[in-house]
C-alpha positions in Angstrom: 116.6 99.0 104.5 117.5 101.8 101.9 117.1 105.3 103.9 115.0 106.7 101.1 112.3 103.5 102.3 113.3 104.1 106.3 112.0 108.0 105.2 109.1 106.8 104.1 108.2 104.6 106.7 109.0 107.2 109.2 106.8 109.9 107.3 103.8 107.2 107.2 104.0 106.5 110.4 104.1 110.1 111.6 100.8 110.6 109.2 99.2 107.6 110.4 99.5 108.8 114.0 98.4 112.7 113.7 95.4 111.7 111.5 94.7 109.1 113.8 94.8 111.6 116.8 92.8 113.9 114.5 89.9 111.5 114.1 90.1 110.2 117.5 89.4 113.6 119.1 86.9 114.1 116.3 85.1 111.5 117.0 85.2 111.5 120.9 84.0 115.0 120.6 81.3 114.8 118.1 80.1 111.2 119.7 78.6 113.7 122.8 77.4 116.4 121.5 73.3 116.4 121.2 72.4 115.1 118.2 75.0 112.4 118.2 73.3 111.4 121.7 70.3 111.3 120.6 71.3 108.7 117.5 72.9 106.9 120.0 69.6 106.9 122.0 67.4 106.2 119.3 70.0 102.6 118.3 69.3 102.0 122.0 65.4 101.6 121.4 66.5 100.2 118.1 68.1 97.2 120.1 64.9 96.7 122.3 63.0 96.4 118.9 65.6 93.5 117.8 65.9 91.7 121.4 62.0 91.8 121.0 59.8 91.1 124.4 61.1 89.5 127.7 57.9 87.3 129.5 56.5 88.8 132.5 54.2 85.6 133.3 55.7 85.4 136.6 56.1 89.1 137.6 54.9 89.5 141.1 53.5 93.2 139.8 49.7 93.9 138.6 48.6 97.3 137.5 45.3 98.5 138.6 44.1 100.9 136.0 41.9 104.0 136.4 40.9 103.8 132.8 38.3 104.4 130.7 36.1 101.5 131.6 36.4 102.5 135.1 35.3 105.9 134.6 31.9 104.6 132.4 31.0 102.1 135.0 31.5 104.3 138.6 29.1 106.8 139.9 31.0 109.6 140.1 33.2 110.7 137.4 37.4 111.3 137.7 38.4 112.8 140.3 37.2 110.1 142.4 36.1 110.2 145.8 38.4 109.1 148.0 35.9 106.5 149.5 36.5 104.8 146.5 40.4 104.3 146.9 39.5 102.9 150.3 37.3 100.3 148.9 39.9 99.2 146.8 42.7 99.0 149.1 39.9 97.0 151.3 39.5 94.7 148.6 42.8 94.5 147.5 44.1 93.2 151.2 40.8 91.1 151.3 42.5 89.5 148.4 45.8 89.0 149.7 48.1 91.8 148.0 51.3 92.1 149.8 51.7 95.9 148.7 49.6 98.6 147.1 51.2 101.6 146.0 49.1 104.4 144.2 51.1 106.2 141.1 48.6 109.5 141.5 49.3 112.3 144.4 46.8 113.2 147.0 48.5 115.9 148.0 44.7 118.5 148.2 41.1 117.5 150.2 38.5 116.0 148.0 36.8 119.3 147.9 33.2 117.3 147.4 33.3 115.2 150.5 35.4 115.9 153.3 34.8 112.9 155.2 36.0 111.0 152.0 39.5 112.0 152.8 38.6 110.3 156.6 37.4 107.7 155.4 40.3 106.9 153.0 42.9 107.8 156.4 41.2 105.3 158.4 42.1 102.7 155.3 46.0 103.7 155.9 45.7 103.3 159.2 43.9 100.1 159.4 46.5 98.8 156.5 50.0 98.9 156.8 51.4 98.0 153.2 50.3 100.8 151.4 53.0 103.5 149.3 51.9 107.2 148.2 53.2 109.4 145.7 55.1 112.5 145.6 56.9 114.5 144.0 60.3 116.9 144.6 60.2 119.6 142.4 63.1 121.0 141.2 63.3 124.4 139.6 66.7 125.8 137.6 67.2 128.6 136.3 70.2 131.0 136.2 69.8 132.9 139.5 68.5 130.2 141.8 68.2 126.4 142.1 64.6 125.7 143.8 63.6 122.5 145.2 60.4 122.0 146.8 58.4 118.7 147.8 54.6 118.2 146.4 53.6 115.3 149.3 50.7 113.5 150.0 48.5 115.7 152.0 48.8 115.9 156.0 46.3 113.8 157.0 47.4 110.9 154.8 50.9 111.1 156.0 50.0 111.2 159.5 47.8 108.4 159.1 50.0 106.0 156.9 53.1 104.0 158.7 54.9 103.9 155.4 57.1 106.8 153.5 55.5 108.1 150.2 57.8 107.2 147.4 58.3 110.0 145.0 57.1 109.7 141.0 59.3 112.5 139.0 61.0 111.4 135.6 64.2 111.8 133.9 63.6 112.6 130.7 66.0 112.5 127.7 67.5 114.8 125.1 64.6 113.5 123.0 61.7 113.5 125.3 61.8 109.9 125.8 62.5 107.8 129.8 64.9 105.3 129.7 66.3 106.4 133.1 64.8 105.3 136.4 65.5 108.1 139.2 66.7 106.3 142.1 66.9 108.7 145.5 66.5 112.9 145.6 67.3 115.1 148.7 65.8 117.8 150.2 66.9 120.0 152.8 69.7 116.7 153.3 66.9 114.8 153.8 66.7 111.3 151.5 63.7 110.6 149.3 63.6 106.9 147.3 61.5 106.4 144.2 58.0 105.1 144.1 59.5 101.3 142.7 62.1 101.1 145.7 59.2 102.1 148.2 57.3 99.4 146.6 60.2 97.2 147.0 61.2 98.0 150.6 57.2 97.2 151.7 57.2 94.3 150.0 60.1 92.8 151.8 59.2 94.2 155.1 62.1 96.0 155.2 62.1 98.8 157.7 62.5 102.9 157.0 66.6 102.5 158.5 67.0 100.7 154.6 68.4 103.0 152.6 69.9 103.6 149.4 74.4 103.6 149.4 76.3 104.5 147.2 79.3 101.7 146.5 81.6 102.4 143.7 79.5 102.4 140.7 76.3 100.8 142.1 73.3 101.6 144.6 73.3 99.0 147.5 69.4 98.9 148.7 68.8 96.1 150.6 69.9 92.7 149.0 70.2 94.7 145.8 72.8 95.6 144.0 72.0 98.5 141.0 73.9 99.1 138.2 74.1 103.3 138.4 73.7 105.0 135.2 74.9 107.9 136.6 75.1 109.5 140.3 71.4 108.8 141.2 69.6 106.6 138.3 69.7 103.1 136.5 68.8 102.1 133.0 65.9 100.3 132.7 65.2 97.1 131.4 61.8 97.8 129.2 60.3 93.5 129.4 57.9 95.0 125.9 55.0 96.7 124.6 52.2 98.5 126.5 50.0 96.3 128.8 53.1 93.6 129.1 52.2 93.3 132.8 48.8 91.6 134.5 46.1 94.5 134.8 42.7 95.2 135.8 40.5 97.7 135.9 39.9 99.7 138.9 35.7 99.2 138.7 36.8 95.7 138.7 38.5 95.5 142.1 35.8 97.7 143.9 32.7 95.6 141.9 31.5 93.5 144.9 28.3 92.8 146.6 28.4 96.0 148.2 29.1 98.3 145.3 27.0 99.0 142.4 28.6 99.7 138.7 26.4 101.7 136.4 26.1 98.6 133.9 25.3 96.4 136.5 21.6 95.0 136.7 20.6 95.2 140.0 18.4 92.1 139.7 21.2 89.7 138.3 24.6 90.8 139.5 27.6 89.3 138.6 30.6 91.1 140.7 33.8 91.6 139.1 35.7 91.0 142.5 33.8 88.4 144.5 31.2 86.5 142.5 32.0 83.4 143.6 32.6 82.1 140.4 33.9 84.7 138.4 35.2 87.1 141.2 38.7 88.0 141.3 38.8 87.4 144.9 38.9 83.7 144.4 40.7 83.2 141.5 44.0 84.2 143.6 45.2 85.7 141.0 46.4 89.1 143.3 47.8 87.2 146.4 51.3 88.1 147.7 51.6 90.5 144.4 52.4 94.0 144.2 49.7 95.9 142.9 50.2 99.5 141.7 47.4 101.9 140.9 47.5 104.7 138.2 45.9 106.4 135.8 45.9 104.9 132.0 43.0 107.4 130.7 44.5 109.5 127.6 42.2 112.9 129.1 45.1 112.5 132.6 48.1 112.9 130.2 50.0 110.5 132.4 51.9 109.0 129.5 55.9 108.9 128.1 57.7 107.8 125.5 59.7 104.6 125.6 61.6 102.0 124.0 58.6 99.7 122.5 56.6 102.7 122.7 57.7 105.6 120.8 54.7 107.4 120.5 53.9 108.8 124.4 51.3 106.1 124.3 53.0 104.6 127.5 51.1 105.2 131.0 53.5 106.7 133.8 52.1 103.8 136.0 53.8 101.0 133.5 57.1 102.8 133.6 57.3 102.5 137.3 56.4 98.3 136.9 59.1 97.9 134.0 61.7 99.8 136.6 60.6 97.7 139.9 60.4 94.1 137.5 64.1 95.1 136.3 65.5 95.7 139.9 63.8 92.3 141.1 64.8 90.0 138.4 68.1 91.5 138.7 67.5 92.2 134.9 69.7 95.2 134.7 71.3 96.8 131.6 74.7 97.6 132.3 76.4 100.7 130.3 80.2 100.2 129.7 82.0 103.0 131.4 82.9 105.5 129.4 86.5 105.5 129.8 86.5 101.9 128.7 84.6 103.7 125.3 87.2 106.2 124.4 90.1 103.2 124.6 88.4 101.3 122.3 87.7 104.6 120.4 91.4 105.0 120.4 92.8 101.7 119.5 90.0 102.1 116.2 91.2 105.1 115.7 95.1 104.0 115.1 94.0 100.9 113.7 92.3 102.0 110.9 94.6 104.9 109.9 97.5 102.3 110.0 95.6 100.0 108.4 94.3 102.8 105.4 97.7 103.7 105.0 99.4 100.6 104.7 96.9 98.7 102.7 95.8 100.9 100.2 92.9 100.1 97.4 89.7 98.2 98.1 91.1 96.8 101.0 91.3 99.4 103.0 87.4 100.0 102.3 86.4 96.7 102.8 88.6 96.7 106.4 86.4 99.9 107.1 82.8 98.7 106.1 84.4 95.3 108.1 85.1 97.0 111.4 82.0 99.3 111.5 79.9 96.1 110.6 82.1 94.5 113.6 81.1 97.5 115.7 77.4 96.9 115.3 77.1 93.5 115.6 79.1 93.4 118.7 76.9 96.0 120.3 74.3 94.1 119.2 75.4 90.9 120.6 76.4 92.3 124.0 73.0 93.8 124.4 71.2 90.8 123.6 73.3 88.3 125.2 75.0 89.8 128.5 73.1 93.2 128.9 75.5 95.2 128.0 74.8 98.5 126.3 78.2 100.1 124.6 77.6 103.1 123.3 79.6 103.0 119.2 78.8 106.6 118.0 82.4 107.5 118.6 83.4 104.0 117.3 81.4 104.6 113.6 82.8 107.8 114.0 86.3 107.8 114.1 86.4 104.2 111.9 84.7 107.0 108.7 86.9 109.7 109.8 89.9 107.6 110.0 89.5 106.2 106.5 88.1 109.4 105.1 91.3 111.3 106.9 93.8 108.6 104.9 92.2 108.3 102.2 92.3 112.4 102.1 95.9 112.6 102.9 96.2 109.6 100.3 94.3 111.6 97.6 96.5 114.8 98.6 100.1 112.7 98.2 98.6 111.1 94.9 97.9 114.7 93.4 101.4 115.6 94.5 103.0 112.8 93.0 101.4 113.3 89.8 102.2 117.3 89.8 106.0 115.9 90.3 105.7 113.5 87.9 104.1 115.6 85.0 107.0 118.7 86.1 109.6 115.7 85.8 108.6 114.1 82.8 106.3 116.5 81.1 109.0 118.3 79.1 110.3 115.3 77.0 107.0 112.7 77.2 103.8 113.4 75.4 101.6 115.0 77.8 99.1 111.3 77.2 101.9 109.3 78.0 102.5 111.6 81.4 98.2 110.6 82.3 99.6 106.6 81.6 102.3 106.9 83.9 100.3 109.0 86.6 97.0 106.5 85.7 99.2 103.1 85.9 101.7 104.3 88.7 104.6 102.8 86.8 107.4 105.5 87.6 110.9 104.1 87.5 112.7 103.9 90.4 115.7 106.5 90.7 118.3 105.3 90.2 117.4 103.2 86.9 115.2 100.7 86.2 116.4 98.0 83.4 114.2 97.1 80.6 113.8 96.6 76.7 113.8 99.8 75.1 114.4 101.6 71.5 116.8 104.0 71.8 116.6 106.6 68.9 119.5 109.1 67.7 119.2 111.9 64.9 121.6 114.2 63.8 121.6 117.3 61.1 123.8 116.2 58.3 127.0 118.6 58.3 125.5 121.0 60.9 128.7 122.8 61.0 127.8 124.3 57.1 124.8 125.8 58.9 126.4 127.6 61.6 128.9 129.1 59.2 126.5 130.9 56.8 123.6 131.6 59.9 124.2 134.2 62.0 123.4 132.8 66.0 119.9 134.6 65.9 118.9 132.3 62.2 120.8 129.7 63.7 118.8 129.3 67.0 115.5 130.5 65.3 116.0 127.5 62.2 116.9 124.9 65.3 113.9 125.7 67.6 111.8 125.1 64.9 113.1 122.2 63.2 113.8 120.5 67.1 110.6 121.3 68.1 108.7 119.9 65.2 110.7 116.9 65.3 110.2 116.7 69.3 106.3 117.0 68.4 106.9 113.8 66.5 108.3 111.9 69.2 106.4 112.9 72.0 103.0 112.0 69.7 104.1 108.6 69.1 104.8 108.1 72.7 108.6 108.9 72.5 110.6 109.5 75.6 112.7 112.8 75.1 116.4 112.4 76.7 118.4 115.2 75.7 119.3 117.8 73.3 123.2 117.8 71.9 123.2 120.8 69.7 121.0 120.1 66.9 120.9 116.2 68.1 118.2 114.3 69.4 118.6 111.9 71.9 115.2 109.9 72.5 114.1 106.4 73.7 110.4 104.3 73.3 109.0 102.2 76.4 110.2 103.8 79.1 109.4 105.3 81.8 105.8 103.2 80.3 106.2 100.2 78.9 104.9 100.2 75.5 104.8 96.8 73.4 105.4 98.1 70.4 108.0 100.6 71.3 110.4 99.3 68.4 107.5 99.7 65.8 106.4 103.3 67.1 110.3 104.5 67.0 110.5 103.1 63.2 107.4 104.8 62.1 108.4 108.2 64.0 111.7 108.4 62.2 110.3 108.3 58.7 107.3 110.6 59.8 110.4 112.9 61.2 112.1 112.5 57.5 108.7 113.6 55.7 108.3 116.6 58.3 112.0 117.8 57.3 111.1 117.5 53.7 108.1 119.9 54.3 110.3 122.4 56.7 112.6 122.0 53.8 109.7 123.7 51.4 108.9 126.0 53.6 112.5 127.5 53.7 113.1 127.7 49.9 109.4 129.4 50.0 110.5 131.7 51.7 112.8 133.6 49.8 116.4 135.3 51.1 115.7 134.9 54.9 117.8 131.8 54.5 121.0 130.6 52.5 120.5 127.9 50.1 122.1 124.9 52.3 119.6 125.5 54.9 116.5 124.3 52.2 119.2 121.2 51.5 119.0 119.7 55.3 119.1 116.2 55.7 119.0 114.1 59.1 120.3 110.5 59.8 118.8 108.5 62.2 120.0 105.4 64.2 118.0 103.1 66.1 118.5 100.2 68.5 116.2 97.9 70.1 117.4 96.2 73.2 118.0 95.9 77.1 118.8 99.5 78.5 118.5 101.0 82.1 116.3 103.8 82.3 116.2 106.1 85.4 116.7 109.7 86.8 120.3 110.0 86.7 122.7 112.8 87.9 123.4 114.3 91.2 121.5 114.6 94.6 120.4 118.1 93.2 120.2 118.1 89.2 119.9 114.8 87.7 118.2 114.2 84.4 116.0 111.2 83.0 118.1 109.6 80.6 119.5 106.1 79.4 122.9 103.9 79.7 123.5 100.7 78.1 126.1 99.1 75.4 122.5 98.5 73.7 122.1 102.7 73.4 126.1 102.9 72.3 124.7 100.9 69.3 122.0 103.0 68.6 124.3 105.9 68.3 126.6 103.8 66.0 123.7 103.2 63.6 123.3 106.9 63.6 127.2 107.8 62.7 127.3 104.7 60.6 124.7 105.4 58.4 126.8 108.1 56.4 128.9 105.2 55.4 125.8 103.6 53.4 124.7 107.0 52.7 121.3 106.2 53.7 119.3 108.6 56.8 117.8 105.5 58.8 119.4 102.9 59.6 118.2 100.1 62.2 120.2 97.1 63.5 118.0 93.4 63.0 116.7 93.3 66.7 114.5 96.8 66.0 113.3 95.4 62.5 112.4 91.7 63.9 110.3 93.6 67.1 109.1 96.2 65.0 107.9 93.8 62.1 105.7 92.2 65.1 103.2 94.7 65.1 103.4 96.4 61.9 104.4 96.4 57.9 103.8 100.0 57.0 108.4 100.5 57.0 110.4 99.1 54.3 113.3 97.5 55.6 116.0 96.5 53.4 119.0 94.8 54.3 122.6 96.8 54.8 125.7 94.9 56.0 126.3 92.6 58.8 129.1 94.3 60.4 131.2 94.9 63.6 131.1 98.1 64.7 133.9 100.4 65.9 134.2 99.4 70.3 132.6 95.8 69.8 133.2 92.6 69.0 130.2 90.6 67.9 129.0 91.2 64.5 125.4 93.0 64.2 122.7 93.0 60.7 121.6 96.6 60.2 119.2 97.7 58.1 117.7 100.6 56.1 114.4 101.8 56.5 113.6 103.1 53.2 110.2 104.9 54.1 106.6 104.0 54.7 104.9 102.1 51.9 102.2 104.8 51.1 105.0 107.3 51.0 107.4 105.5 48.4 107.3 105.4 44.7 107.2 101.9 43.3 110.6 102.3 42.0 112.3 102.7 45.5 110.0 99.0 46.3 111.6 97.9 42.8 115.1 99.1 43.9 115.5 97.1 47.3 114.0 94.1 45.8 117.2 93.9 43.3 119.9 95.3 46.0 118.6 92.2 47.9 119.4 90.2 44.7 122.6 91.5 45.0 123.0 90.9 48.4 122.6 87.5 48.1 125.4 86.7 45.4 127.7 89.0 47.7 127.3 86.4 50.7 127.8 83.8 48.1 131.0 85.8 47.3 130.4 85.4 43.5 131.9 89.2 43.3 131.5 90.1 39.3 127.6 89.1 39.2 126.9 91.1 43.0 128.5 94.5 41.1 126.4 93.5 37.8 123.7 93.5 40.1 124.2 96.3 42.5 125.2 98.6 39.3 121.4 98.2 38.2 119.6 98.9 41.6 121.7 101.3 41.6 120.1 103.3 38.8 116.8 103.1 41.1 118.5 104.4 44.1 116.6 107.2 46.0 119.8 109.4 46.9 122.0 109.2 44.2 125.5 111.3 43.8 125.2 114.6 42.0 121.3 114.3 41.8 121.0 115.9 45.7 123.0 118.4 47.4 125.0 116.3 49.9 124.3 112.6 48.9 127.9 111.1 48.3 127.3 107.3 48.1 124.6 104.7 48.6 124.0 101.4 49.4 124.7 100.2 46.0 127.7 102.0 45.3 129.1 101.2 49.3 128.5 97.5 47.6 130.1 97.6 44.5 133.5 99.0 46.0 133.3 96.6 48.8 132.8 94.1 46.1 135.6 95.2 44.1 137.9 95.1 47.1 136.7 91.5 48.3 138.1 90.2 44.8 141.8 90.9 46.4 141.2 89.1 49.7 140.9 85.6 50.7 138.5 85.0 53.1 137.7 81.5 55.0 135.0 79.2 53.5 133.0 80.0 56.3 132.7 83.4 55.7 129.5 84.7 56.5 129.5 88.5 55.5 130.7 90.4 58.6 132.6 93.8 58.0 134.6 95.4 60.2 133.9 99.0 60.7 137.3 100.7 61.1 135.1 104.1 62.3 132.1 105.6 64.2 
């Protein structure tokens, strides 16, 4: 591997791992702060939505409700007497409930009826599967941490066997209970949530059951919970409000003893034991766990859940949706975190490795792929296994590693460009600079080989000019004739090379390829010939500033279309972008040889067959087939006379009979090629005496070589070369 590519491996891969590292501790630290939790939290509820509702039909819980029916049809109006909760827990066990646990906290008298409370005691005492509620209050604030316990009141704890089970809430960032909060301690001493209370009565489990902590679960009997965290487990919502059994609480206590307001006292059909009708014998409450709580909107007993957004939840159902997860065993299991920031990790390399390596719309379509990945996986462990993993810092460092590439992409691209404009910009037209930065077709250094048109143009006898100029006029007439020409070349997507005094050394399609590089390097050296004619009016207009030769300038050009290598070329430190090739020694033999014909352009056969391919506007005429001076095979050249809306009809007219001549010349019938060259010559453009400089031209070259040809004998297959004896 070349050590420029080694380099650039090295330098991607260093890239690719500090973006990556970048965007992973983005990510990681974003993922947790607050509202990045809460999105996270709010995809969780999403997935209930999806996973849709899990049957209850053979849940062992019922909810007794203290509802709105139940406060139209009793006597006495919330709060109730506690007479009444003895009734139902007599009713309840007449039924065959296993457990009964009430979700509301008796923790004052029944400040109506005193003996109600007695009354109610006797009921605990009589019945042993009965849970109350508590609470243990925690208060925080920055000078203390205050915990104190809001029980059921002394008599009821005296008189009931079983702990009270305690009903506080963990309540999320966003005010909604996912969270079930397993065990609390006070003064070292354990309290166990409401549901495991439940739980441990319904199992006849005694009060030596507690909760321990192994590894990353809550042992509680033959249980095993998943821990969220230290003290709570997700849970499992089964689905929408009222997905358990209920009944009303005026139900349970309507039996032959107990008169509802809405009941007719002369035709009563009791809710609990009418025979027919009567809950009592339907058996629908046998062995189940029944829990009692308030659903009325006026006791504000409600949270927001998955499946019920809106607070429109009762406490008392979140309890049942905890206790049916932990007996079915139904538990969501959150991947550890750890396990999260690996994966976070691996994305993160991946896709900056990835972006950086595979540029374009794949890299995009590998990032929408692997967030689209990310989601469908989470959703497909959550419906299938259980399995909640958390992908805020996944989505996150998957953006922020392609965004992070793609930014140090966009950063590199916008340097490349401002080195390729400073590289090129001086001797490319600034539109063919945008194509090169647009098509990202820069050569590779150390030359790239390709068909080009190599172009040449010299000052005719220069040295005239720098003997009647002083070196102020002398550089003052150059800069503006070179960089008039130069304007020519760049516009018609020339490549500048170099500058040789007053010489220009240019080349078409490179470092772009242009199709009709030939063409545009005809057209630009007869557009270069008009120019000079107008610089040359401009000089004689003005006056003495210059001698007379200067308003006689003259250029010749020589062009040559052919395989070339094109590349940055030099040393380490100063290297230029220029062109090598036998095809460009030609090129700058057309230019030199040119004064032989006495014509300004002359082309070899290759430039006027590609040129002729896309464009009619030069006249060509033929020259010579000859070999020039340093090579061996013979090469056609030809003149390009000028551009057809540029040229009188008589310069059409005069290459039209030079080609007549032409012809008997290959034929070698020597006194009818001079008849005929002596008449085009009378049409010639540049003709001796006529204009200052003009020695010969092509007619003239052809009548000499003519009237030597008549002394030598040449092979029947003679086929019209010349030998060039100079440049």
């Amino acid at each position: 591997m070349p050590k420029s590519s080694r380099k650039n491996r090295t330098n991607q891969l260093r890239t690719a791992t500090i973006i990556s590292l970048i965007a992973i501790i983005v990510a990681i630290f974003v993922a947790y702060t607050p509202p990045f939790r809460v999105l996270e939290l709010k995809w969780l509820d999403y997935l209930f939505e999806l996973r849709g509702p899990v049957s209850t039909d053979d849940s062992p819980i019922i909810i007794v409700k203290i509802d709105e029916q139940t406060d139209s049809e009793l006597p006495q109006k919330y709060p109730y007497p506690r007479s009444y909760y003895a009734k139902v827990v007599e009713n309840l066990n007449k039924a065959g409930v296993k457990t009964i646990g009430f979700d509301i906290i008796l923790d004052k008298p029944d400040i109506n009826n005193l003996s109600s409370d007695s009354a109610f005691a006797r009921t605990l005492r009589r019945f042993d599967n009965i849970i109350l509620a508590g609470r243990v209050n925690r208060e925080q604030n920055y000078y203390s941490d205050f915990q104190a316990l809001v029980e059921p009141a002394p008599l009821f704890r005296e008189y009931n066997v079983n702990r009270w089970g305690f009903v506080d809430i963990l309540i999320d960032s966003d005010g909604f209970v996912r969270r079930y909060l397993l065990e609390q301690n006070h003064l070292d001493q354990p309290y166990y949530a409401f549901g495991l209370e439940l739980l441990r009565e319904y199992h006849g489990w005694s009060d030596t059951v507690d909760v321990v902590r192994r590894g990353d679960k809550a042992i509680f009997g033959k249980y095993e919970i998943p821990l969220l965290d230290a003290r709570s487990m997700m849970i499992n919502y089964y689905g929408y409000r009222d997905s358990f059994q209920s009944y009303s609480l005026d139900q349970i206590m309507d039996d032959a003893d107990f008169m509802t307001n809405m009941e007719d006292p002369d035709f009563q059909i009791n809710g609990f034991d009418d025979p027919e009708y009567g809950l009592l014998y339907q058996g629908v409450l046998e062995g189940k766990i029944v829990m009692i709580g308030q659903t009325m909107v006026e006791m504000q007993d409600f949270v927001s859940t998955p499946f019920a957004p809106s607070e429109n939840r009762p406490g008392v159902e979140m309890h049942a949706h905890a206790l049916q997860t932990i007996i079915d065993g139904n538990y969501i299991i959150a991947v550890d975190q750890y396990l999260e920031i690996v994966i976070t990790i691996f994305l993160g390399i991946f896709v900056c490795f990835i972006t950086l390596f595979i540029r374009s719309i794949l890299s995009l379509i590998n990032m929408v792929g692997l967030m689209m990945l990310s989601i469908v996986s989470t959703y497909y462990l959550f419906i299938e296994a259980n399995i909640h993993l958390r992908i805020s810092s996944f989505l996150l460092v998957i953006f922020l590693g392609y965004m992070g590439s793609l930014v140090y992409d966009f950063i590199i691209e916008q340097r490349e460009k401002r080195r390729i404009k400073s590289m090129f910009s001086s001797y490319v037209s600034p539109a063919l600079v945008e194509q090169m930065v647009d098509s990202e077709e820069e050569p590779q250094l150390g030359g790239d080989e390709s068909e080009i048109s190599a172009f040449f143009s010299d000052i005719q006898s220069f040295s005239a000019f720098s003997e009647k100029l002083t070196p102020t006029q002398l550089v003052d007439l150059i800069n503006e004739y070179l960089s008039a020409m130069t304007d020519i070349i760049t516009e018609e997507g020339g490549t500048l090379d170099k500058y040789i005094g007053d010489a220009i050394v240019a080349f078409y399609g490179a470092p772009v390829p242009i199709q009709n590089h030939a063409y545009r390097a005809c057209v630009t050296s007869q557009l270069m010939q008009i120019k000079q004619a107008e610089l040359r009016e401009k000089w004689k207009s003005e006056g003495d500033k210059w001698p007379d030769v200067v308003g006689q300038m003259q250029t010749r050009i020589g062009i040559n279309t052919g395989i070339a290598v094109t590349g940055n070329m030099g040393s380490s430190s100063r290297f230029n972008y220029t062109m090598m090739g036998d095809n460009v020694n030609l090129a700058a033999r057309c230019e030199s040889g040119a004064k032989s014909y006495g014509v300004y352009t002359m082309v070899t056969e290759e430039t006027k067959t590609e040129a002729q391919k896309f464009g009619e506007e030069c006249v060509f005429r033929y020259l010579d087939r000859i070999v020039v001076k340093g090579r061996t095979q013979p090469v056609k050249m030809f003149e390009i006379v000028g551009l057809k809306d540029h040229l009188k009809k008589s310069y059409i007219d005069c290459v039209s009979e030079y080609e007549k001549g032409i012809e008997l010349y290959l034929k070698k019938e020597w006194d009818e090629a001079i008849k005929q060259f002596q008449h085009s010559s009378e049409m010639e453009q540049f003709k001796p005496g006529f204009l200052p400089g003009v020695k010969t031209n092509p007619s003239l070259v052809m009548i000499d070589r003519c009237e030597s040809m008549k002394s030598v004998e040449l092979p029947e297959d003679w086929d019209g070369v010349y030998v060039m004896t100079s440049k």
